[in-house]
C-alpha positions, 0 to 999 in steps of 0.5 A: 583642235578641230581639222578645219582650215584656219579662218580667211578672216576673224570678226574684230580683226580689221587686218589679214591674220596671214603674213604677206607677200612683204613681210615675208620677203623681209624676214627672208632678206633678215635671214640673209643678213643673219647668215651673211658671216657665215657665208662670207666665212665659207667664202673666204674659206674656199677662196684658199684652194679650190680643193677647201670646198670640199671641207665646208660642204658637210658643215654648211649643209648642217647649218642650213639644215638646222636654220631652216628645219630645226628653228621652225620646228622648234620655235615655230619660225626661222630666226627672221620669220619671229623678229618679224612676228610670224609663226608657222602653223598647221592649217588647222592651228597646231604646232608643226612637227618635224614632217612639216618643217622638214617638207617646207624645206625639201625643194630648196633642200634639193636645189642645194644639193643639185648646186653642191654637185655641179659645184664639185664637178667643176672643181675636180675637172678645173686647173688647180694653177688657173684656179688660184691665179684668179680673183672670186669672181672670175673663179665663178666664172671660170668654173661656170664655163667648165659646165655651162649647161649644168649651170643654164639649167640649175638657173632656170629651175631655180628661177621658176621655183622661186617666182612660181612661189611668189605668184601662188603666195600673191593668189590665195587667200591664206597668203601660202606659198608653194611649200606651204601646200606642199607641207601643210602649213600657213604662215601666221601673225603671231599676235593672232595665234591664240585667237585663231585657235580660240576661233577654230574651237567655237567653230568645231 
């Protein structure tokens, strides 16, 4: 395998070979709708006391871990990414490794964390009586206004992240995303795999 960039475009090919802007936000809006049991679960979970929470932190941190790091780097793709018909690739064609899968997920990885800690806070210094007699979403609420700065901050991060991520998928031509650059990796049709290698070897 050569190590030039996959192809902008293949002759015979009439479409991109690259996974767009749409369907890249419906495999993601799959994956949410695949982990919604889990996440309700963990809600129900914490909704018993306020202390749960700090029991479902480990084990939702390692299925995030797996979802988001070990599926793509097993199979090239989170669960949404291959009904969807989408591989992650190396720009030069190859599979991706571990480094690739674990640096594709690092920021939001981050951001987890940063959320867990500022979740904890709020719970070791919230009122365990108050805490109970309230409803999910006035329990946000009142754990929002023991930190809200921590809070308006963790949302402003998030929020550039996430739509400084969508204009740079929007403005190249290999259709990556921030991650993506950041991890060296480009998100493909599936169907297209074998030709885009097979391309990249005449070319080499």
């Amino acid at each position: 395998m050569n190590e030039n960039e996959t192809p902008i475009e293949i002759d015979g090919i009439n479409e991109s070979i690259y996974a767009g802007f749409w369907a890249r936000f419906a495999s993601f809006f799959l994956d949410a709708l695949i982990m919604l049991p889990l996440i309700f679960l963990i809600l129900y979970l914490n909704g018993l006391g306020k202390n749960i929470y700090f029991y479902t932190i480990i084990p939702n941190l390692l299925f995030g871990l797996w979802y988001h790091i070990y599926l793509p780097k097993k199979y090239g793709g989170t669960p949404g990414k291959l009904i969807f018909g989408m591989k992650i690739i190396k720009p030069n064609g190859e599979e991706i490794d571990w480094k690739e899968a674990i640096l594709r997920h690092s920021i939001l990885l981050i951001l987890t964390l940063l959320s867990v800690v500022m979740m904890a806070s709020c719970l070791v210094s919230a009122d365990e009586t108050v805490f109970n007699s309230l409803g999910w979403l006035k329990r946000s609420e009142y754990l929002m206004s023991l930190s809200p700065t921590f809070f308006l901050v963790y949302t402003w991060i998030s929020n550039i992240w996430v739509y400084s991520e969508f204009i740079v998928l929007l403005t190249n031509k290999r259709k990556r995303a921030i991650h993506d650059y950041i991890a060296g990796t480009v998100i493909v049709k599936g169907k297209f795999v074998d030709i885009i290698r097979e391309t990249m070897k005449t070319q080499n």
